[in-house]
C-alpha positions in Angstrom: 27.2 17.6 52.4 24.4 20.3 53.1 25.5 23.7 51.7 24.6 27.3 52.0 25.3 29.9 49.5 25.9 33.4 51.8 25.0 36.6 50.0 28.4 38.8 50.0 26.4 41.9 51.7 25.8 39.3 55.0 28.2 38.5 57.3 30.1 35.5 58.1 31.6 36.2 61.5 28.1 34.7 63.0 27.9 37.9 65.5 25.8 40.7 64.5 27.4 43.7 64.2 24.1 45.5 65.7 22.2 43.1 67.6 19.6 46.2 68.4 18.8 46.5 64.9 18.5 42.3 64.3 16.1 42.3 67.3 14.0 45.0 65.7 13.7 42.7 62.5 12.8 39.6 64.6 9.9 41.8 66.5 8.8 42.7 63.4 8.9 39.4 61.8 7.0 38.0 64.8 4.0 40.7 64.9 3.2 40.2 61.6 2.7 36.6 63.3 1.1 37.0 66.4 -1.2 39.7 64.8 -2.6 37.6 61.9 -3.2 34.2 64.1 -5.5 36.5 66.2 -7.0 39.6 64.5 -9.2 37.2 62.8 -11.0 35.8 65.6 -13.3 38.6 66.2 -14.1 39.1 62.4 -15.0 35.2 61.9 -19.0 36.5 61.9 -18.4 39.1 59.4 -16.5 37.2 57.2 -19.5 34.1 57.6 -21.7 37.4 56.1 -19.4 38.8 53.6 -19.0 35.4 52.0 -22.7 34.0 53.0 -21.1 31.0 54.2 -21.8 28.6 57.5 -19.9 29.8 60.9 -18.0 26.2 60.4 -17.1 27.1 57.4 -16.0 30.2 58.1 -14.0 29.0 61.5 -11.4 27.3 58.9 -9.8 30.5 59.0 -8.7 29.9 61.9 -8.3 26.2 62.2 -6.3 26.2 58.5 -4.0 28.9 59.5 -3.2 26.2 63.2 -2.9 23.9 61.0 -0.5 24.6 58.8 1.8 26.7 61.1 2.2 23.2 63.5 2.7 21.4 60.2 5.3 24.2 59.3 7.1 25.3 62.6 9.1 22.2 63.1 10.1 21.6 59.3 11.2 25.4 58.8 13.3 25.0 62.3 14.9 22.3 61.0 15.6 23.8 57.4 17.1 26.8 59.7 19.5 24.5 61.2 20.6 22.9 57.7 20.5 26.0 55.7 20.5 29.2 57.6 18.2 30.9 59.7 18.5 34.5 58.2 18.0 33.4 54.8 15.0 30.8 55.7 13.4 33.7 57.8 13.4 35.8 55.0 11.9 33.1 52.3 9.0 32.4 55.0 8.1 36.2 55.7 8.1 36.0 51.6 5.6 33.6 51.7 3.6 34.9 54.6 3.4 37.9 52.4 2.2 36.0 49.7 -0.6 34.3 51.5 -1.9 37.5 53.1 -2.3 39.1 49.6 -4.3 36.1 48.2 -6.0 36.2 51.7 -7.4 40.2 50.6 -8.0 39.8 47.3 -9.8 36.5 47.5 -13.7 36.4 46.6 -14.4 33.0 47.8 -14.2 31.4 51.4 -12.4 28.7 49.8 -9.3 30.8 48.3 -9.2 32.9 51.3 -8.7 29.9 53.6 -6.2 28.6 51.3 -4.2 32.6 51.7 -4.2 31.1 55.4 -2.9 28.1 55.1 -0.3 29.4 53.2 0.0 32.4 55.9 0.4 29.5 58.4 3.9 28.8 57.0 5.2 31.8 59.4 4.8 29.5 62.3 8.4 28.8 61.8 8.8 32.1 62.6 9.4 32.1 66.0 12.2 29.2 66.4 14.2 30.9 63.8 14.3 34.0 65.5 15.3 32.1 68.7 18.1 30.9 66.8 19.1 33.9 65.6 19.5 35.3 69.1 21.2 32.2 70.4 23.5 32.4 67.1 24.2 36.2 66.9 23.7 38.0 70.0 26.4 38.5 72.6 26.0 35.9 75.5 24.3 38.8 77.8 22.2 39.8 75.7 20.5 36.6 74.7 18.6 36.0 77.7 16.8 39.4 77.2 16.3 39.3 73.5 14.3 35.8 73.9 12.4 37.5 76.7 11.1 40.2 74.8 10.7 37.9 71.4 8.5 35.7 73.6 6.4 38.6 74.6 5.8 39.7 71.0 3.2 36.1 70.6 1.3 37.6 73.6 1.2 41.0 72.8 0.3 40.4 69.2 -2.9 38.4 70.2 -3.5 41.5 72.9 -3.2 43.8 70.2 -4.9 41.9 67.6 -8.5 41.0 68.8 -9.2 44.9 69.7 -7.8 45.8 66.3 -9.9 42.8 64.5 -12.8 44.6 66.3 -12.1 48.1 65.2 -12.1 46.5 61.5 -15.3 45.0 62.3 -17.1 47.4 63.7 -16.2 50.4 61.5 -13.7 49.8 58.5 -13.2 47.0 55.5 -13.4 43.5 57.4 -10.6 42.2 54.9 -7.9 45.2 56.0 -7.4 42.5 58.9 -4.9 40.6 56.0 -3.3 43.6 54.9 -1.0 43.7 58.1 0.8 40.3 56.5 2.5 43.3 54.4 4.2 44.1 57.5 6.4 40.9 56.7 8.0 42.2 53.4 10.4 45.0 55.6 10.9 42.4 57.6 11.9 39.8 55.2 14.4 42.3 53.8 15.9 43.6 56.3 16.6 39.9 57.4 18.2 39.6 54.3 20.7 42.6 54.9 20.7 42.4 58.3 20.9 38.7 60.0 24.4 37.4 59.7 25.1 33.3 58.2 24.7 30.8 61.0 26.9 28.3 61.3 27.0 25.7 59.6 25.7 22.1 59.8 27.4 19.5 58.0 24.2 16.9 57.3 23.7 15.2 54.2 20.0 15.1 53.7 16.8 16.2 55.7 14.3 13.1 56.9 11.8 13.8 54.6 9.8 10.8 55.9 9.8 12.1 59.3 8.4 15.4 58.2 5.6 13.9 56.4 4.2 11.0 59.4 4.9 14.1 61.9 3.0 16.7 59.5 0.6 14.0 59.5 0.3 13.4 62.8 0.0 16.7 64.1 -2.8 17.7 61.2 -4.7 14.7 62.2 -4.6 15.4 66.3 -5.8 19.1 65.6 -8.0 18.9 63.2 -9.9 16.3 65.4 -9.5 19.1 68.6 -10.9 22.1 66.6 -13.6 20.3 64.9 -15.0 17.9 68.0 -17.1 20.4 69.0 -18.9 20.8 65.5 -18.6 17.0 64.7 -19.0 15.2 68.4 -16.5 14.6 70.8 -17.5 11.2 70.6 -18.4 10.9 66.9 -16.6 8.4 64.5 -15.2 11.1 62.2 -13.8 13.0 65.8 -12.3 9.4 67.1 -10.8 8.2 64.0 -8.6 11.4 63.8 -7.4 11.4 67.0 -7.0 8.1 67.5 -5.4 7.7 64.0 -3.1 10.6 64.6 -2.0 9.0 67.9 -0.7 6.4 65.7 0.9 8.2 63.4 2.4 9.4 65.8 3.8 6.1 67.1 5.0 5.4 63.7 6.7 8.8 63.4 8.5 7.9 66.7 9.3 4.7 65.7 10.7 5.8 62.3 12.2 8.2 64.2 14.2 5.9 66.6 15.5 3.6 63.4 17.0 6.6 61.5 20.7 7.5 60.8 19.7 11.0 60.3 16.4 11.7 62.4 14.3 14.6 61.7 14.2 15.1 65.6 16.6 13.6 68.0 14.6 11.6 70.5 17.6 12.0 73.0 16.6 16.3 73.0 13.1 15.4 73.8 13.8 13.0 76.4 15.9 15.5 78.6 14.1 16.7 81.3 14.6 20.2 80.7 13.2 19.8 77.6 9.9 17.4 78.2 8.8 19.0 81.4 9.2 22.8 79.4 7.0 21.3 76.6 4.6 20.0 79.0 4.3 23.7 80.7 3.6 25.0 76.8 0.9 22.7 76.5 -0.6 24.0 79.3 0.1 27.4 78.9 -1.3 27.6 75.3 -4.5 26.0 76.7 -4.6 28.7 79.2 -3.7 31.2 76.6 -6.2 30.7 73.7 -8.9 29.5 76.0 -8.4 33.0 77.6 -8.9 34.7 73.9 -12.0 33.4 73.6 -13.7 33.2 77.2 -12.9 37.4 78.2 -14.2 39.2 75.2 -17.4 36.3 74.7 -18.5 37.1 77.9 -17.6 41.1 77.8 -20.1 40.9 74.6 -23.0 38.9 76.2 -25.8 41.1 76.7 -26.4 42.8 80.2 -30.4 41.3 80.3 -28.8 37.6 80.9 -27.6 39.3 84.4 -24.3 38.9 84.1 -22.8 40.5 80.7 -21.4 43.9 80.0 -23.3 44.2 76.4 -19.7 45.5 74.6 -19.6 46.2 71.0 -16.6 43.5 69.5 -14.1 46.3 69.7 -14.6 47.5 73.3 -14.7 43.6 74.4 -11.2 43.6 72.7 -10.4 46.3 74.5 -10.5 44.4 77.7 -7.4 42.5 77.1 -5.2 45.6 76.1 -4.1 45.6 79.9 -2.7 41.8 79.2 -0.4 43.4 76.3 0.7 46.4 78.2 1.1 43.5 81.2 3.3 41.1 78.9 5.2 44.0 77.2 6.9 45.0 80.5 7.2 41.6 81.7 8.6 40.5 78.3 11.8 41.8 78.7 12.4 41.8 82.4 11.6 37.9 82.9 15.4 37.3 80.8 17.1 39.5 83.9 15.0 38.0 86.3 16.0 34.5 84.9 19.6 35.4 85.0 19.2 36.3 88.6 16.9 33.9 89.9 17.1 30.9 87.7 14.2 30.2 84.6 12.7 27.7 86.1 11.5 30.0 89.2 10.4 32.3 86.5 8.4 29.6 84.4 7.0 28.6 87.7 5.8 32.1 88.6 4.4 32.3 85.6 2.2 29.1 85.6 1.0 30.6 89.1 0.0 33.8 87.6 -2.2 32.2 85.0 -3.4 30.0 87.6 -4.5 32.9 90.2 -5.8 34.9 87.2 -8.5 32.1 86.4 -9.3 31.5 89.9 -9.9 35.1 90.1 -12.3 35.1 87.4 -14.2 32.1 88.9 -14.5 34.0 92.0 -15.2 37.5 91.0 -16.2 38.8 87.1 -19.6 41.3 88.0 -17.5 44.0 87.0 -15.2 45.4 83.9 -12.2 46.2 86.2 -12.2 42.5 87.5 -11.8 41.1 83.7 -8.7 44.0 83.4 -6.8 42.9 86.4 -7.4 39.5 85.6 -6.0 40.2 82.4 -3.1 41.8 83.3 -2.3 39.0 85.8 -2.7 36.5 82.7 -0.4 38.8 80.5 2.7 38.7 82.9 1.8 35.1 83.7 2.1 34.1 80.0 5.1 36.7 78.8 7.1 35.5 82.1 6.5 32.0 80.7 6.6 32.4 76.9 10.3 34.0 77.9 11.5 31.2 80.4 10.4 28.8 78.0 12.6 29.9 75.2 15.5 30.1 77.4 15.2 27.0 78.7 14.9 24.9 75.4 17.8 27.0 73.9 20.0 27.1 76.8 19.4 22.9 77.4 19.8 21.6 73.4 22.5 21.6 71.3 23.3 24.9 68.9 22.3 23.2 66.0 19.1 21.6 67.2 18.2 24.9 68.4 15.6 25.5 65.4 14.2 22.0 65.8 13.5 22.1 69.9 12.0 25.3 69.5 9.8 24.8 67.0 8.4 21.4 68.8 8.0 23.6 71.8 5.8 25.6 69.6 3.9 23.6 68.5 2.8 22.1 71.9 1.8 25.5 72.7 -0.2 25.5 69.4 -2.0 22.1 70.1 -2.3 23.3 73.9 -4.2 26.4 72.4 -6.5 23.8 70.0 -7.5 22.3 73.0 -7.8 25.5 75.3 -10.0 27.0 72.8 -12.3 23.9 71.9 -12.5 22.8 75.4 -13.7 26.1 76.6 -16.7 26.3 73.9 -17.3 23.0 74.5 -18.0 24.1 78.5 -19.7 27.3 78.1 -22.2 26.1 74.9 -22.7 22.7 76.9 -25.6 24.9 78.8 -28.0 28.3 77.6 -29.6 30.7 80.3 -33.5 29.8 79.4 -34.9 31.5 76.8 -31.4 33.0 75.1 -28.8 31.3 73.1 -26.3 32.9 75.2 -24.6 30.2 78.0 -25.3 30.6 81.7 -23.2 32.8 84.0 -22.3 29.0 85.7 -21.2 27.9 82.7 -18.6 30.4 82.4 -17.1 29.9 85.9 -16.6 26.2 85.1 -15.1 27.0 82.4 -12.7 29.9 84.5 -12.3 26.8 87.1 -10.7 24.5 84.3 -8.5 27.5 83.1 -7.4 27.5 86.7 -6.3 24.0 86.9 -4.8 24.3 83.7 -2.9 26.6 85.4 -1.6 24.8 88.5 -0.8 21.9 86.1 1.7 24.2 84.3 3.3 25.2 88.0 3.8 21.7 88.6 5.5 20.6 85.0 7.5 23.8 85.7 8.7 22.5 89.0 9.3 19.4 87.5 12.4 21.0 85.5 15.7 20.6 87.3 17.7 22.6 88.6 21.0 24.1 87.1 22.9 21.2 89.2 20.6 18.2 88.4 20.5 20.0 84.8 24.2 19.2 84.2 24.1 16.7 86.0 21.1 14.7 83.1 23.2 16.2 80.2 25.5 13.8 79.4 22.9 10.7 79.6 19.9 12.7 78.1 21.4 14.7 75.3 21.3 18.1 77.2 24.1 20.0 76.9 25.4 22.4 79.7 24.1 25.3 79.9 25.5 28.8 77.7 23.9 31.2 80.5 22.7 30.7 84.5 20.3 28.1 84.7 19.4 28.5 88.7 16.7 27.2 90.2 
């Protein structure tokens, strides 16, 4: 049988004695997350400089770190289940920390995207600390604390692509990976602070299925983030999405035959739980095509008649009204999904994110009309990042908590892979004669698209059922009843 050794300063009730000072180390743990996926993005030219390497070259800063953390998120969940979640949170912030020093001190491109692929390994990050909630917290306090940890992945890329710009613009371009520190506080304080989860008598993890999944999932994005560079329709782009796609048959077959599956296909299948992944998808296309589309065209130079001509950090700037917007949103959406059901909340989020892209399609002439638009997006995404999470916890099983949270993860992850290439693919598929920059029309295509990413993430959200039907699936789907109010 799976065993856990429990350190004799950590608890073994399963209930925090201070759940406020547990949710301060699962904040913590999750900006050091949220900051390092995005404060790179705006220093991706410096660093192209720095090292005198290609843009593509340089861009595997970000893809590597996507990479690995959708690689990682659903095998650390599942080691959380088997093994603990306060004591595998802690060995991942270890690593995280690891991977941002190499990632500071490295002298080559090559060893500084390997610091991010090891970085990457904090993906997991975020289903442990769900865990930890579900597991520690008093039952009213669980819908908030998910709430505001959901927030924190929004906030963090708010925060993070004005900071990224400050580094560019006036300090050392590589202080970006010194924030990764911020996960060795973190990592010890989970050690003292997080209390033993229960445990979960399994004799073995399906090694197999983490492998063909790890595979699949590499495969699927690596083909997303490097069609644009490659071809959407190139050999190289088609093989590794068509061969992930069937790795990813043979995963789900291997999957279906095992005693002791990595993920149980009978989670996946509930409702609840496919129509809340679906809604990531979309929301991480939204999301990340969002982080790239606002500050690109807050930097484009005011001759093409449409830019603003802002330095990286004042186009950064831009979004800091979508972090102040998801901060308060963050934890109100887990009272407002105890009063009015978390489906209504995931589906008012989908229509905020789909109003603020319209918005932008219709009217971005002025700075104020990106803010508000950003706002909109920030409590569009926090209200949905937060009904997500409660939905998939409150719909699984305790001990597949870890594992159905970190495949809703990494939707949202592959959702962003798309977002993001799909968006450069629009707005470099046409130039404004006589500049490299794109045309003010290619922009609003690409707002349009954001849009009806938008509306497709309202529908998947209405597509959840409600608390009745909800109960009513469990017993034939796998989904258990519910711990809190699951109105619709």
């Amino acid at each position: 049988m799976a065993r856990r050794l429990v350190p004799e300063n950590v608890q073994t009730t399963g209930r925090a004695k201070d759940p406020g000072k547990v949710l301060v180390v699962l904040l913590l743990a999750g900006v050091s997350f949220a900051l390092s996926q995005t404060m790179v993005v705006p220093a991706l030219p410096a660093f192209s400089e720095a090292f005198d390497t290609s843009a593509s070259a340089s861009s595997w800063l970000l893809t590597g770190y996507l990479l690995s953390a959708s690689v990682a998120t659903p095998i650390v969940g599942k080691l959380g289940d088997l093994y603990g979640k306060g004591r595998v949170l802690m060995i991942v912030l270890l690593i995280f920390s690891v991977g941002s020093v190499v990632c500071a001190l490295g002298e080559s491109i090559g060893v500084v995207i390997a610091g991010r692929v090891i970085q990457g390994v904090a993906g997991g990050v975020f289903p442990l600390s769900f865990g930890i909630v579900r597991d520690t917290f008093p039952r009213e306090r669980v819908a908030n604390g998910l709430g505001l940890l959901s927030a924190i992945f929004g906030i963090g890329g708010g925060i993070g692509l004005p900071l990224g710009g400050v580094f560019v613009d006036h300090l050392d371009v590589s202080l970006v990976f010194w924030f990764g520190l911020l996960g060795l506080p973190a990592a010890l304080a989970a050690h003292r602070l997080i209390p033993a989860s229960p445990v979960v008598e399994r004799a073995r993890i399906d090694w197999l299925g983490a492998v063909l999944l790890s595979a699949a999932l590499a495969s699927v994005l690596l083909g997303v983030t490097e069609a644009n560079a490659l071809g959407w329709t190139s050999a190289a782009t088609l093989a590794l999405l068509i061969g992930g796609a069937a790795l990813l048959a043979l995963w789900g077959w291997v999957e279906s035959v095992r005693e002791e599956p990595l993920i149980d296909f009978r989670v996946l299948r509930g409702r609840t739980v496919a129509a809340t992944n679906l809604t990531a998808l979309l929301v991480g296309f939204a999301m990340f095509s969002s982080f790239l589309l606002i500050p690109q065209l807050a930097q484009t130079p005011e001759a093409t008649g449409y830019g603003f001509g802002m330095s990286v950090t004042g186009a950064g700037l831009i979004l800091a009204p979508a972090a102040l917007a998801q901060l308060i949103t963050g934890p109100l959406a887990g009272r407002f999904g105890t009063r009015f059901g978390f489906r209504t909340v995931l589906a008012t989020g989908g229509a905020c994110v789909m109003a603020s892209f319209a918005w932008l399609a219709l009217e971005h002439s002025s700075v104020w009309h990106l803010a508000v638009a950003g706002a909109l997006l920030g409590a569009g995404i926090s209200l949905a990042l937060a009904s997500m999470a409660n939905l998939i916890v409150d719909a699984v099983r305790q001990t597949e908590v870890g594992i159905a949270t970190g495949i809703n993860t990494v939707t949202r992850t592959v959702g962003g892979a798309f977002g993001s290439a799909v968006a450069t693919a629009i707005i470099t598929s046409e130039a404004a004669a006589g500049t490299p920059f794109p045309t003010e029309g290619a922009y609003t295509m690409a707002f349009v698209v954001g849009a009806v990413g938008g509306l497709l993430a309202l529908s998947a959200a209405l597509l959840i059922p409600t608390r009745r039907a909800s109960a009513s699936d469990s017993a034939g789907m796998g989904e258990v009843p519910a711990a809190a109010p699951l109105r619709g």
